[in-house]
C-alpha positions as CSV (number, residue, x, y, z in Angstrom):
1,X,93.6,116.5,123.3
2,X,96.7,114.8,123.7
3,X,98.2,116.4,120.6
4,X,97.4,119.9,122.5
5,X,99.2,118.9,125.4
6,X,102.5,117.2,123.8
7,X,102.7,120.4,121.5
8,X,102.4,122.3,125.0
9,X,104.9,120.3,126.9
10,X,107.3,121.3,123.8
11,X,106.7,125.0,124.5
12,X,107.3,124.8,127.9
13,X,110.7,123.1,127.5
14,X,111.3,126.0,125.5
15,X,110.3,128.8,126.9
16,X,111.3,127.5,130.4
17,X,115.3,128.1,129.6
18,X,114.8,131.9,128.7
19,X,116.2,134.4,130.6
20,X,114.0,137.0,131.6
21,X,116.0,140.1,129.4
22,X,114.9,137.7,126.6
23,X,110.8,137.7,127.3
24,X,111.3,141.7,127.7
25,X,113.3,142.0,124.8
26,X,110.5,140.3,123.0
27,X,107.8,142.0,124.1
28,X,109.8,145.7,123.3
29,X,110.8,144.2,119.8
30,X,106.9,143.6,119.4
31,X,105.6,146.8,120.6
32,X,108.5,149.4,120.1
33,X,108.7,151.6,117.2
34,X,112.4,152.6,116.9
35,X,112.5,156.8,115.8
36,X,113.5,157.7,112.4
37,X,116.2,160.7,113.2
38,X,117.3,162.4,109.9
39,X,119.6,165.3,111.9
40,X,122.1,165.6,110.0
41,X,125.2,163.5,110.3
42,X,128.5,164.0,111.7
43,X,132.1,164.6,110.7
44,X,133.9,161.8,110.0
45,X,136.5,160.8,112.6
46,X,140.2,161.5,112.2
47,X,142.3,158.2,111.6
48,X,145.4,157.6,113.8
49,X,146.6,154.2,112.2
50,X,146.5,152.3,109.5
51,X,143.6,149.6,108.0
52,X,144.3,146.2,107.8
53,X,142.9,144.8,104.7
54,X,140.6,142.3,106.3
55,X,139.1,138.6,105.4
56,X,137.7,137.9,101.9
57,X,134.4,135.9,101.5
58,X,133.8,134.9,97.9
59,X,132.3,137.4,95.2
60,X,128.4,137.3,95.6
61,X,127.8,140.1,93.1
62,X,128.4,138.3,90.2
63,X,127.1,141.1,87.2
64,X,125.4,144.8,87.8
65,X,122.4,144.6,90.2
66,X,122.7,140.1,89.8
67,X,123.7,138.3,92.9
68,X,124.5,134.9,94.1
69,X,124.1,133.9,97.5
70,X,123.3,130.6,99.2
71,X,124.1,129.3,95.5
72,X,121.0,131.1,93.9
73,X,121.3,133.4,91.8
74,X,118.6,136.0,91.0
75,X,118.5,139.9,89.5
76,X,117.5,143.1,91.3
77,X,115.5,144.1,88.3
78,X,112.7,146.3,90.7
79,X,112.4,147.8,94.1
80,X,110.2,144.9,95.7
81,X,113.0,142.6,95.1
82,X,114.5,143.5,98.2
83,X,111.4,141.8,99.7
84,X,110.4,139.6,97.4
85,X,108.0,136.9,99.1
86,X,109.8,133.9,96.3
87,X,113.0,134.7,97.7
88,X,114.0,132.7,101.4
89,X,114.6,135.3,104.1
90,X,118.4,134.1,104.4
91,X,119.1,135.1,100.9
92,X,117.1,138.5,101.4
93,X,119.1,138.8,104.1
94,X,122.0,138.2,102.3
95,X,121.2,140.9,99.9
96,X,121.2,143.5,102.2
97,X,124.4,142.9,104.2
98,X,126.4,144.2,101.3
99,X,129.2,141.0,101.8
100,X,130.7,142.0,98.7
101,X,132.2,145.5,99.1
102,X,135.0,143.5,101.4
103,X,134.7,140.0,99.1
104,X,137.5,138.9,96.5
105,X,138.8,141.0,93.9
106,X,135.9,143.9,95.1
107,X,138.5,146.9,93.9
108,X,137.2,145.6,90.4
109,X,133.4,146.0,91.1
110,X,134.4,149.2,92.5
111,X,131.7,151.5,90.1
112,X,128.6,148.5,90.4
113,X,129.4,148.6,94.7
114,X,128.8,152.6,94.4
115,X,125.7,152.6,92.3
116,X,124.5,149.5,94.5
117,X,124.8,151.8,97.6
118,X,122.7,154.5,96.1
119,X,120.2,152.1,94.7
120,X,119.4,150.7,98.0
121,X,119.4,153.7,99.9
122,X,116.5,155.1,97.2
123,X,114.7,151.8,97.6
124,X,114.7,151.2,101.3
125,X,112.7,153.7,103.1
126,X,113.8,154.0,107.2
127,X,112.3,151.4,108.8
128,X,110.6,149.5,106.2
129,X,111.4,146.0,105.1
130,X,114.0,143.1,105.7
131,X,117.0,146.1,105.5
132,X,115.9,147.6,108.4
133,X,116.2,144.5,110.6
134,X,118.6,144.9,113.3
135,X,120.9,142.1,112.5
136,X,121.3,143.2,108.4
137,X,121.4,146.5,109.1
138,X,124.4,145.8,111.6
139,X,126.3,143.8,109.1
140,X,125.7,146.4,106.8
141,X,126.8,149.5,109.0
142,X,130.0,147.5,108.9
143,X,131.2,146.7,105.3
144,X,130.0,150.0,104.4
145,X,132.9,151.4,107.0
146,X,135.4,148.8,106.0
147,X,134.5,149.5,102.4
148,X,135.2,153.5,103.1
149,X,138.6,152.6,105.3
150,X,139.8,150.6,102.5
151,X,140.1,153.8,100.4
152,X,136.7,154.1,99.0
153,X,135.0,157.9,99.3
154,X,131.5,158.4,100.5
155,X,129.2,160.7,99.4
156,X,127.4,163.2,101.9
157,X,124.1,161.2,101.4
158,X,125.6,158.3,102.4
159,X,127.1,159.4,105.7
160,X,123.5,160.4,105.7
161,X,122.2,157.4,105.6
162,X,124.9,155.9,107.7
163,X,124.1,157.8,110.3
164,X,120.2,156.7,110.3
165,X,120.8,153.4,110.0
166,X,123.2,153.7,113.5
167,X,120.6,155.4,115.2
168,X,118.0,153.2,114.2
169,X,119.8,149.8,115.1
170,X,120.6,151.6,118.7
171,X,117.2,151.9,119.6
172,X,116.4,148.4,118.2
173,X,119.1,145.8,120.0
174,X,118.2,142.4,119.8
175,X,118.3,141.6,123.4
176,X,115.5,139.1,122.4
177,X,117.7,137.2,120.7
178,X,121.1,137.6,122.3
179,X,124.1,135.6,121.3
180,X,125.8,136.3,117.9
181,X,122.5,138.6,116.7
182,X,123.2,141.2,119.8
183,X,127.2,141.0,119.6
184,X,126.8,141.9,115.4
185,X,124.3,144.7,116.9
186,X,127.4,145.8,119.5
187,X,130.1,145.2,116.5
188,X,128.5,148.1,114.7
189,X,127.6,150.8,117.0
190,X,131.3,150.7,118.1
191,X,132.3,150.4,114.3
192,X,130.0,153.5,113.8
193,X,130.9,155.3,116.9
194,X,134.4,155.0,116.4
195,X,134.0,156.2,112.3
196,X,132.1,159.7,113.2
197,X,133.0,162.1,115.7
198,X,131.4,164.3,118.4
199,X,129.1,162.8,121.4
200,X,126.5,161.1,119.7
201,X,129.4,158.9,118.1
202,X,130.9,158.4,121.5
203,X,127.2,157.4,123.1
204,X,127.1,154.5,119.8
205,X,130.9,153.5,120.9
206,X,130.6,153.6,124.4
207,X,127.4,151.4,124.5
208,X,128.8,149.3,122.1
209,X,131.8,148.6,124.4
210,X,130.5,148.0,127.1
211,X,127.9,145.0,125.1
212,X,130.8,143.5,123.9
213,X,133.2,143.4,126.9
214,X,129.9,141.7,128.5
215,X,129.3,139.5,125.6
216,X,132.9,138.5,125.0
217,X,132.7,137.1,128.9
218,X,129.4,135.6,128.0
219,X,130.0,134.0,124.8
220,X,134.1,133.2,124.9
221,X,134.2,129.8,126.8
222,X,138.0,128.9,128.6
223,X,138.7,126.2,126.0
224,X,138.5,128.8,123.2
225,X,135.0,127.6,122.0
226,X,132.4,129.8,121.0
227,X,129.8,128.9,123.5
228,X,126.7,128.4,120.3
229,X,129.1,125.4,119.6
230,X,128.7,125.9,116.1
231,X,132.0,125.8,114.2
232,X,130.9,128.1,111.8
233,X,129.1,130.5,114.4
234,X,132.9,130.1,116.1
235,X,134.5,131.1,112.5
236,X,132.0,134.8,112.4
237,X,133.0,135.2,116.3
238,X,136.5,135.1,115.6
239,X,136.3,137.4,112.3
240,X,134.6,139.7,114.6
241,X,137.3,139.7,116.8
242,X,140.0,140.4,114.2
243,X,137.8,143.0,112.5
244,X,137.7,145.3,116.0
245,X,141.1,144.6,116.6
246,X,141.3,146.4,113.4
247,X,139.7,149.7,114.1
248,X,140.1,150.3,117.0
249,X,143.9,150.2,116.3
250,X,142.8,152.8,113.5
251,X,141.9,155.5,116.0
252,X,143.9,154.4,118.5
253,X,141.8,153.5,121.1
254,X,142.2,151.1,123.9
255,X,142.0,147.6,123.3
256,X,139.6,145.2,125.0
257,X,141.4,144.2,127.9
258,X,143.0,140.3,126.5
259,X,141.6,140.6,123.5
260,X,144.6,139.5,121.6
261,X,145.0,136.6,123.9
262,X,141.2,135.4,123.2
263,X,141.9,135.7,119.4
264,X,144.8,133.0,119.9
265,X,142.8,130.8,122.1
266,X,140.5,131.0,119.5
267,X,142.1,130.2,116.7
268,X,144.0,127.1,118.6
269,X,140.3,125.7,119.5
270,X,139.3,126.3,115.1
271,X,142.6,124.1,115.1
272,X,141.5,121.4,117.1
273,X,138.4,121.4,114.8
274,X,139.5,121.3,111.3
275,X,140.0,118.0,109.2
276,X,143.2,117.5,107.5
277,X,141.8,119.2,104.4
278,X,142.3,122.8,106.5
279,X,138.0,123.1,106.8
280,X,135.8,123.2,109.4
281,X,133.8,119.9,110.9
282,X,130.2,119.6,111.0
283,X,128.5,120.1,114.4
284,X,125.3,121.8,114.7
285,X,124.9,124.5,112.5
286,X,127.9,124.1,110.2
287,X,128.5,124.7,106.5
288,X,131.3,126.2,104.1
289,X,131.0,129.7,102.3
290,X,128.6,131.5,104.7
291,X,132.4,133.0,106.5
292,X,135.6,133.3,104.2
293,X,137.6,130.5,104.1
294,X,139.7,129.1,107.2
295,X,142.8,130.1,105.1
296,X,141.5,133.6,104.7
297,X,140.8,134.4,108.5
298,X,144.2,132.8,109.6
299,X,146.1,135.1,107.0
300,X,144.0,137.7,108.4
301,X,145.1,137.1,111.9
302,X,148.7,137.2,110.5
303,X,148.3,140.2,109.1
304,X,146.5,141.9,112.2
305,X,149.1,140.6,114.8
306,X,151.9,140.2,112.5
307,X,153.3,136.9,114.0
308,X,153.0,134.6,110.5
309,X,150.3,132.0,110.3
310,X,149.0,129.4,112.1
311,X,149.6,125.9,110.4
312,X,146.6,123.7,110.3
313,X,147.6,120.2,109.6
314,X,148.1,116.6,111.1
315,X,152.2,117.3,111.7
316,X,151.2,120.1,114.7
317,X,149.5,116.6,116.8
318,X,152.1,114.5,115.7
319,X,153.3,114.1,119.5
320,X,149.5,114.4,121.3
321,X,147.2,111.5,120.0
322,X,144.5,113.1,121.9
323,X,143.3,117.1,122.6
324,X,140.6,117.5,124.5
325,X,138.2,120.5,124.7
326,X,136.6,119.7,128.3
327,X,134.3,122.9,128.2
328,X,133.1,122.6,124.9
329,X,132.9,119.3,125.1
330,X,134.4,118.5,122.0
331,X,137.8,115.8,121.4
332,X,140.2,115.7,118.6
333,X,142.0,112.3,118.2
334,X,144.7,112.1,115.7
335,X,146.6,109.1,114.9
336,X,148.8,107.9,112.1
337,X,146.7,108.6,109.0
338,X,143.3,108.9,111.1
339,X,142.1,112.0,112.3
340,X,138.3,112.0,114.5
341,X,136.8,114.6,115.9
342,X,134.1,113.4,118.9
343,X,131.1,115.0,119.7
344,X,130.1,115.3,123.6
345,X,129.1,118.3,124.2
346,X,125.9,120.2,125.4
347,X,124.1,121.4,122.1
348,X,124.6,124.6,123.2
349,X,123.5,127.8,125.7
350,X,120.3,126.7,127.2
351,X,118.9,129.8,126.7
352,X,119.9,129.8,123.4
353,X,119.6,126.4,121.4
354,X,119.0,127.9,117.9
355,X,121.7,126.8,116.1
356,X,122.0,123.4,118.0
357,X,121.2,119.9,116.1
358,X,120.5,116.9,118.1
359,X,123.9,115.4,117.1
360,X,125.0,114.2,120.8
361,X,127.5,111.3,120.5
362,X,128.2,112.0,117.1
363,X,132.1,112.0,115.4
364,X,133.4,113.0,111.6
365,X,136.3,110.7,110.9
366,X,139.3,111.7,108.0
367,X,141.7,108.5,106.8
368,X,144.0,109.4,104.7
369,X,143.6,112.9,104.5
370,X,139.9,112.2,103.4
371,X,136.5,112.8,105.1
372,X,135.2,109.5,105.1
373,X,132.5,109.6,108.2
374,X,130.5,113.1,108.3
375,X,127.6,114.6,109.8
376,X,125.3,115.6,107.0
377,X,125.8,119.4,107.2
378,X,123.7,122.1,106.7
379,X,121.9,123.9,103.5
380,X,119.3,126.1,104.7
381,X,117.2,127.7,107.6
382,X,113.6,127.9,108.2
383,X,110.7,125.9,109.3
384,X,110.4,123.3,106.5
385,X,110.8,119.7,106.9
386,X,114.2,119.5,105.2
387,X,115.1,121.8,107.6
388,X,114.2,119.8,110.2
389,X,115.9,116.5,108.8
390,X,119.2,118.5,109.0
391,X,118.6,118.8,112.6
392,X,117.8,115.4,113.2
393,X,119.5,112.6,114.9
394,X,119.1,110.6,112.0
395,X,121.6,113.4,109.9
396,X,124.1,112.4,112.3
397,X,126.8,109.2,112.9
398,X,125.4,108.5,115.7
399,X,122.8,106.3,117.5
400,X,118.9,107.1,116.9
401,X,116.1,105.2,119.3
402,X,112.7,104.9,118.0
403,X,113.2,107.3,115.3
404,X,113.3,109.9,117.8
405,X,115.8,112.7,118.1
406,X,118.1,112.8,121.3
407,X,117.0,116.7,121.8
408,X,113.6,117.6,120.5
409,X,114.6,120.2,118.1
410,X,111.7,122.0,116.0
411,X,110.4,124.6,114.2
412,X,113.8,126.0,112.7
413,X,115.8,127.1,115.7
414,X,113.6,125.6,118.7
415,X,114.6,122.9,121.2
416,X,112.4,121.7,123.7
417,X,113.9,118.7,125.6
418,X,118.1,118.9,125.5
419,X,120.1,115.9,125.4
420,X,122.2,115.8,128.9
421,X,125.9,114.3,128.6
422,X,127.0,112.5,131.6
423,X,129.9,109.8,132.5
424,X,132.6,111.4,130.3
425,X,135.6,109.6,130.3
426,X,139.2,109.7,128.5
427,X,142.2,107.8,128.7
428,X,145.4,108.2,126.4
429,X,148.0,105.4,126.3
430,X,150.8,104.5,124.4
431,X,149.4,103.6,121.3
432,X,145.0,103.6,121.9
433,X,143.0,106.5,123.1
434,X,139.9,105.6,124.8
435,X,136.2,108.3,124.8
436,X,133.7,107.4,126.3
437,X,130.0,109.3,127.7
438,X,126.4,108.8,127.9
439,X,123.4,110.8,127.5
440,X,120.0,110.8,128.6
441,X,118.1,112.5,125.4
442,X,116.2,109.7,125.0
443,X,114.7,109.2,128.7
444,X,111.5,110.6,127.8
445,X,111.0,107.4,125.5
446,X,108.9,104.5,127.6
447,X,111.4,102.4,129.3
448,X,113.5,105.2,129.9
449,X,116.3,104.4,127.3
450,X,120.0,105.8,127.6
451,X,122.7,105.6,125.1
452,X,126.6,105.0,126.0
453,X,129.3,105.3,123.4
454,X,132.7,104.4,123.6
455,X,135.3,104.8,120.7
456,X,138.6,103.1,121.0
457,X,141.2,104.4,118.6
458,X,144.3,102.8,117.4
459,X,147.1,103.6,113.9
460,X,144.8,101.3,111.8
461,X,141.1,101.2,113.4
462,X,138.6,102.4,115.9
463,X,135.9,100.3,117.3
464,X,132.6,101.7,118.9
465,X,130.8,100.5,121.8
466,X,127.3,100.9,121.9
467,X,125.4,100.1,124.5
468,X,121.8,101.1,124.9
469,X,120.3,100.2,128.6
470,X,116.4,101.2,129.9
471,X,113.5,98.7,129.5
472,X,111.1,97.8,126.7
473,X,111.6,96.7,123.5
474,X,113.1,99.4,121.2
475,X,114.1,100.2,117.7
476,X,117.7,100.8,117.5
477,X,119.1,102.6,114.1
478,X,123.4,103.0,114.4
479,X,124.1,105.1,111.4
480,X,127.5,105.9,110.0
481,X,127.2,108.8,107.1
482,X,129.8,108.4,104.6
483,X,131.3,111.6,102.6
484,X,130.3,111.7,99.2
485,X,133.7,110.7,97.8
486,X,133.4,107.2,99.7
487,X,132.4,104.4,97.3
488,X,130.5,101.2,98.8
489,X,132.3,98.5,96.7
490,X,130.3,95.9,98.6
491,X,128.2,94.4,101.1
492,X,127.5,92.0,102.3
493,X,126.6,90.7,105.8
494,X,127.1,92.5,108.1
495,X,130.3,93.7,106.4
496,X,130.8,96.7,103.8
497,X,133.9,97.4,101.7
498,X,134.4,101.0,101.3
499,X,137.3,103.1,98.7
500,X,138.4,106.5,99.1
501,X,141.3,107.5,96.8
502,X,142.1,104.2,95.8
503,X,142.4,103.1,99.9
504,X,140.7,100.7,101.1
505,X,138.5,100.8,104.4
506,X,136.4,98.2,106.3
507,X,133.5,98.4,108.5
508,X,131.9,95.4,110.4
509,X,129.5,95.2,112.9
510,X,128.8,92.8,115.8
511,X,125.2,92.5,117.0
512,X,121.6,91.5,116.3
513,X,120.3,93.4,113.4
514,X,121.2,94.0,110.0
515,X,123.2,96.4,108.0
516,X,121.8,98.4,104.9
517,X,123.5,101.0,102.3
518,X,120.7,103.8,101.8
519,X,120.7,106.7,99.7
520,X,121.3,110.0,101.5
521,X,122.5,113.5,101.0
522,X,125.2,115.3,102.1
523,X,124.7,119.5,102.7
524,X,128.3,121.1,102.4
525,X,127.4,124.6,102.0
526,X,123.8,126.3,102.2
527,X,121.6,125.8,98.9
528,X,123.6,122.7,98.1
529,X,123.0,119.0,98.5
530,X,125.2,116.2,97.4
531,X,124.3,112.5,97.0
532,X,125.9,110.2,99.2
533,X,125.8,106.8,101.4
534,X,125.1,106.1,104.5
535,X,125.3,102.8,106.7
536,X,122.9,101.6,108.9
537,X,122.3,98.8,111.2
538,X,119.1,98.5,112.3
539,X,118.3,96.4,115.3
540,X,115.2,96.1,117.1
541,X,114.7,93.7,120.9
542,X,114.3,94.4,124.6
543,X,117.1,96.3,126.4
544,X,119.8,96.4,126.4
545,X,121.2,95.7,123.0
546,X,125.0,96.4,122.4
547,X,126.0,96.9,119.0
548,X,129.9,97.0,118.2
549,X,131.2,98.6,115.1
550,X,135.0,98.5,113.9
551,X,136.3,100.2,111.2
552,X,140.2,99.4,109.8
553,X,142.2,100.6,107.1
């Protein structure tokens, strides 16, 4: 019985943040059978301008008909392997967005892309299978049409089919899902809409238009954040961005009102966020290779606005210790050879959580142009239990209570109970920045625990303030997770020696417990795990314990 009702407390603190288009969208999506309309497809648009050749991901179609995504490889050797139950849904997915017709060096795969194209459209009957999903289908719609604008011709049964698939997707938004899913939907009915001509066309472009001018409000936060708070959700936003820049500019159409503006604001908050080794930090769903590389979209923003690239290193915060992000909720702190970035931030829309980690409080930390203090990344979705270590508190540098998470994430891309930041505070002087907040994540814990954190930041060391205040005696775990290139030389104590690049770095820590040098693994990109180290001191008493880790170099 009191399994039942804790399992359905955690439903209702997730269903309780929904907005109401979201219940009907799920019901529709549940009980509406989009119609197949094979009418025959339109002429082709005329172009006005010129195309812009757009961002590269990396070559995923490694031989005819074998592909690597997610690094796994496997063949397309029969029809059902574009369902095939072994395979993970992501990497079906993957298989069916067609990333490669716009990836590196594709004008050489030219001849596999076209016979790829007929393949699926033989295999793939309307409506049935993983290919006919909205959100695949949109990402498809699209590199088929930059693949064709990039000087590629298109046979008639393709236009065919590229006019299915548009009609399809429009009578199957994902309105249940919102967010990034329904904005890729949007991106490819006005991709389609403006490719073909005549009123059906203008109907895909129109409604298309007016989803994203609603969704660019929506999802665009003031600071330049995407509001999923996902730096690599933040990384396929912008790419959006730059990609409708880029057609509509091809047939001349009007451009959404700012829209070069939010591309800039955008690409000042990516700044803000990369470590000095030009790449994205971790914070809730994060990971390399799933968008081309930050260097690819920034030369692609060059190209599309034609006023030379952003630069991306430590010399551009040479004069501003500290840049804050106050509705993200994200800091940058950048001193001498120490870069941070500080995590306190809501874990994301409240209505939709899916992409969040329970990370609240946590910070990556770069010496020396190195990532030495990392969250742990992540390799894969799904339900499964690694899954749901990636999401945990305890994947973070931050502070776990009880072994419990500060928001209750589950079951892949649930949260029931968020994490609430409160008593932010900042203060830049001459030569020390001071952060500071609290959260309540861990108030539904007996004795009502809270958890403050303050970082202090000098040239040559930070120290961190924990303080952990409620009732009861708790178990307190304060984890630091080093990057796979740190070496622990030694420990001892409560003292470790730690080498990067022949640099030497130091971490001690005041307080009653003890500190321990566990295995762990780090997740750079999805369908990869790397060994590495992390630091823990474990301290267990009645509140409130204070725990106070410096680390110099």
């Amino acid at each position: 019985m009191k399994e039942i009702l804790s399992t359905g407390v955690k439903y209702w603190h997730t269903i309780r943040f929904l907005r109401f288009v979201q219940i009907i969208g799920r019901f529709r999506h549940l009980v509406r059978r989009p119609r197949i309309d094979n009418s025959p497809a339109k002429a082709q648009r005329v172009i006005s301008g010129n195309w812009i050749m757009p961002a590269r991901r990396r070559q995923s179609m490694v031989k005819d008909k074998l592909f690597c995504f997610l690094n796994e490889t496997h063949q397309l050797s029969s029809p059902d392997d574009w369902n095939n139950k072994n395979r993970t849904k992501l990497w079906l997915y993957n298989l069916h967005y067609f990333d490669d017709l716009c990836a590196l060096d594709a004008d050489q795969r030219v001849e596999w892309h076209r016979a790829l194209i007929s393949l699926w459209i033989k295999e793939n009957p309307a409506g049935i299978g993983n290919g006919w999903e909205p959100y695949p289908t949109s990402l498809r719609i699209v590199n088929w049409i930059k693949w064709t604008l990039a000087g590629n011709s298109m046979e008639e049964h393709w236009l065919q089919s590229l006019t299915l698939q548009t009609r399809y997707l429009y009578q199957n938004l994902e309105t249940h899902i919102m967010g990034n899913h329904l904005f890729a939907n949007a991106k490819a009915l006005l991709f389609a809409g403006s490719f073909f001509d005549g009123n059906e066309a203008k109907i895909w472009r129109d409604k298309g238009r007016k989803l994203i001018e609603k969704e660019l409000e929506e999802q665009l936060l003031n600071d330049g954040g995407n509001f999923e708070l996902s730096t690599m959700y933040h990384m396929i936003f912008l790419e959006d961005l730059l990609d409708l820049y880029n057609i509509i500019a091809v047939y001349k159409d009007p451009l959404f009102e700012g829209l070069e503006d939010r591309i800039t604001l955008m690409f000042n908050w990516l700044s803000v966020m990369c470590h000095p080794d030009g790449e994205i930090s971790f914070f809730n769903d994060a990971a390399f290779g799933i968008t081309p590389s930050v260097i690819e979209v920034n030369e692609y923003r060059a190209r599309i606005l034609g006023d030379g690239k952003l630069t991306f290193s430590n010399e551009q915060f040479d004069e501003q210790y500290l840049i804050d992000l106050p509705i993200s909720g994200y800091s940058r702190v950048s001193m001498g050879d120490m870069v941070a970035i500080v995590d306190r931030a809501a874990i994301g829309p409240d209505y939709l959580p899916g992409h969040a980690h329970a990370d609240t409080l946590s910070f990556e930390l770069s010496i020396f142009n190195n990532r030495v203090v990392v969250n742990s990344g992540t390799s894969m979705y799904g339900s499964g239990t690694n899954r749901q270590q990636e999401r945990s508190t305890s994947a973070h540098s931050t502070v776990v209570i009880d072994g419990h998470d500060s928001s209750e994430v589950w079951a892949g891309f649930r949260v029931a109970r968020r994490a609430k930041v409160f008593n932010s505070f900042k203060e830049e002087l001459k030569d020390v920045v001071r952060l500071k907040a609290c959260h309540n994540g861990y108030k539904r814990l007996p004795g009502a625990p809270v958890h403050c954190r303050e970082w202090i930041f000098k040239k040559d060391s930070l120290t961190i303030f924990d303080k952990i205040i409620g009732a009861g005696s708790h178990k307190i775990e304060s984890i630091l997770h080093l990057h796979p290139k740190v070496n622990v030389r030694e420990l001892k104590g409560n003292q470790a020696e730690l080498e990067i690049d022949n640099n030497n770095i130091r971490v001690s820590i005041d307080g009653n417990g003890e500190l321990n040098n566990l295995k762990s693994y780090f997740h750079p990109e999805f369908g990869l795990s790397k060994d590495n180290r992390r630091l823990v001191f474990n301290s267990k008493g009645i509140l409130p314990i204070e725990i106070i880790t410096r680390i110099t170099w």
